[in-house]
N, C-alpha and C positions, 0 to 999 in steps of 0.2 A: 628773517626780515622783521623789521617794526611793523604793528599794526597802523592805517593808513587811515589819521584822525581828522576830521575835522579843522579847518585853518581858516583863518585872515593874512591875508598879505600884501604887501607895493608889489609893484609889477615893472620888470622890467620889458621895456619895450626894443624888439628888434625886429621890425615889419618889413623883412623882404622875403620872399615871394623864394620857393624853392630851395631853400638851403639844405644843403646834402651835409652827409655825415662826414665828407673829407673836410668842410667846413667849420661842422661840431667838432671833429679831433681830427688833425690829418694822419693821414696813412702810417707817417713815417714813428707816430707813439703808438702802434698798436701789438708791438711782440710784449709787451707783459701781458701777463695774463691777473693781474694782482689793477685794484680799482682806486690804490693807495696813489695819492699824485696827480690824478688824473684833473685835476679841477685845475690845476698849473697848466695843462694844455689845450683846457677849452676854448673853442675860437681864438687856438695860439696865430693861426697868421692874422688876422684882422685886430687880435687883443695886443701885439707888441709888432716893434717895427724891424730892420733888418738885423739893429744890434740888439732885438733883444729886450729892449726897452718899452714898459708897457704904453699904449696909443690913447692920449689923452681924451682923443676924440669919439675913441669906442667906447658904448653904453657901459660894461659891465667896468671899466676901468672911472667909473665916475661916482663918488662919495653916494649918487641918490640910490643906485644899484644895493648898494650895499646890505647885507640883510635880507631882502626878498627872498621870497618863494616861487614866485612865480614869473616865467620866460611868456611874453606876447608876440608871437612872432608872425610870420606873412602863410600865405597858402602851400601846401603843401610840404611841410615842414618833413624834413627827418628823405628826403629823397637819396638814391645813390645806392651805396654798399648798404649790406646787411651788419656791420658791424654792431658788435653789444656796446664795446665802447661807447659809443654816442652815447646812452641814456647815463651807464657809467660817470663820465664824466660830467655829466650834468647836475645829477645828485650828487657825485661829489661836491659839486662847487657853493649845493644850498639848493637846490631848485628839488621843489616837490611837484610842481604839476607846469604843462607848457601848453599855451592856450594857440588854437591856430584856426583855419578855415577847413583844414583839411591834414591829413598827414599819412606818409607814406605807408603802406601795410605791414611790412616787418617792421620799420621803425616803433610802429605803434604795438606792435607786442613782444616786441625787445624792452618798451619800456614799462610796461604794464607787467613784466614779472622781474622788472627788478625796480617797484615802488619809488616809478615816474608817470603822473597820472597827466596822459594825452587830451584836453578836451577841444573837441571840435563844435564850434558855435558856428551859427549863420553868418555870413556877412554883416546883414546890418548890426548885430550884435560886438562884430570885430569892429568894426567902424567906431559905433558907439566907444566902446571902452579905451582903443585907440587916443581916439579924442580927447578921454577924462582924463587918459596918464599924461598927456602930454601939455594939456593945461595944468595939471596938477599932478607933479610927480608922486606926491603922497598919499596919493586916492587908495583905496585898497579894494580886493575884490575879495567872496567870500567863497568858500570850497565846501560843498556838505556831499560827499564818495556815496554815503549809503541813499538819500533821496535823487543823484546825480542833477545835482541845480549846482549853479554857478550865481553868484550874487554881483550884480554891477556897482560901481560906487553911487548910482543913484537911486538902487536899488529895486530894479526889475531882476527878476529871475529869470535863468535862460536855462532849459534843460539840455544836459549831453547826453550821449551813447557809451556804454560802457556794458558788455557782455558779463551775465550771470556769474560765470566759472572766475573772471578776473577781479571783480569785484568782491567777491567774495573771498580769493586769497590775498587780496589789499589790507580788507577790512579788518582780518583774523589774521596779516601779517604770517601767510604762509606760502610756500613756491609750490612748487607742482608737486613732490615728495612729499610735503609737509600734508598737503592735501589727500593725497591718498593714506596718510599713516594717521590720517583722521579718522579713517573708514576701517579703521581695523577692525574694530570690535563687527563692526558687518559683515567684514568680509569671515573673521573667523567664525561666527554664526552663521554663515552661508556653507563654508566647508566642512563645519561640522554636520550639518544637516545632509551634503552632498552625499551620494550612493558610493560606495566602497569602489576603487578600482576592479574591473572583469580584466579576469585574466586570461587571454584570446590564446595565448601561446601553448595553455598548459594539455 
């Protein structure tokens, strides 16, 4: 994994309220097991119509989307299956962090170990920023992972939640293995120090 730096970005806004992962990717893309493509099927039913054809009218199919970093979406985001696909195809598509009210509990560390940062702000905060993108698509909001502040385009700061252990393998761009194979040198000074096996059998 890349380390998980600091950004500005537009925002795309999709503020409805529960969206589940059969939404983020439906069910019927999830036999690969490979993350390659996957941004082709994000929000495939809502992003194209029955032939196929992408939906003029969906946010991510519209010129202002383009480029962004970041997804604004409604309360409870990431509901449903456990699928890893969802965050999967999210970063596939360019999206580093997805701003919400709230978000489901697997969703949110299904994406948090695969360098999609979840931030959960207040209502009034969602409100706010809501408002800015939508009067001005080109507002940008500001991301700083290691103080966990969220910067609005008018420039209040909003702090989010982010646990120690994930934050840290964001930061230093490591998964879970990565992380332990950081502690080597500990762990091998701890085994060495450790008492000889007793041999109970002999």
């Amino acid at each position: 994994m890349k380390p998980f730096t600091n950004f500005q970005s537009r925002v795309v806004p999709l503020p409805l309220n529960n969206i589940d992962t059969d939404q983020i990717i439906p069910a019927r893309f999830l036999k690969t097991t490979s993350k390659r493509g996957l941004d082709a099927q994000l929000f495939c039913d809502w992003r194209y119509d029955a032939q196929g054809s992408p939906n003029p009218d969906f946010v991510l199919n519209q010129p202002v989307s383009r480029g962004a970093q970041v997804l604004l979406a409604g309360d409870n985001f990431g509901c449903g299956s456990s699928r890893e696909h969802a965050p999967w195809a999210l970063t596939q598509f360019g999206f580093r962090a997805v701003i919400s009210t709230s978000f489901a509990d697997i969703f949110r560390q299904n994406s948090l170990k695969n360098s999609l940062l979840p931030i959960a702000i207040p209502p009034d905060a969602h409100a706010g920023l809501l408002a800015a993108v939508v009067a001005d698509p080109g507002v940008e909001v500001a991301i700083d992972l290691p103080n966990q502040t969220l910067t609005l385009p008018g420039g209040r700061k909003v702090a989010f939640p982010v646990d120690e252990f994930s934050k840290h393998c964001l930061v230093n761009g490591v998964d879970e293995l990565g992380y332990i194979l950081q502690q080597e040198p500990a762990i091998a000074a701890f085994e060495a120090a450790h008492p000889a096996a007793i041999d109970t059998l002999g």
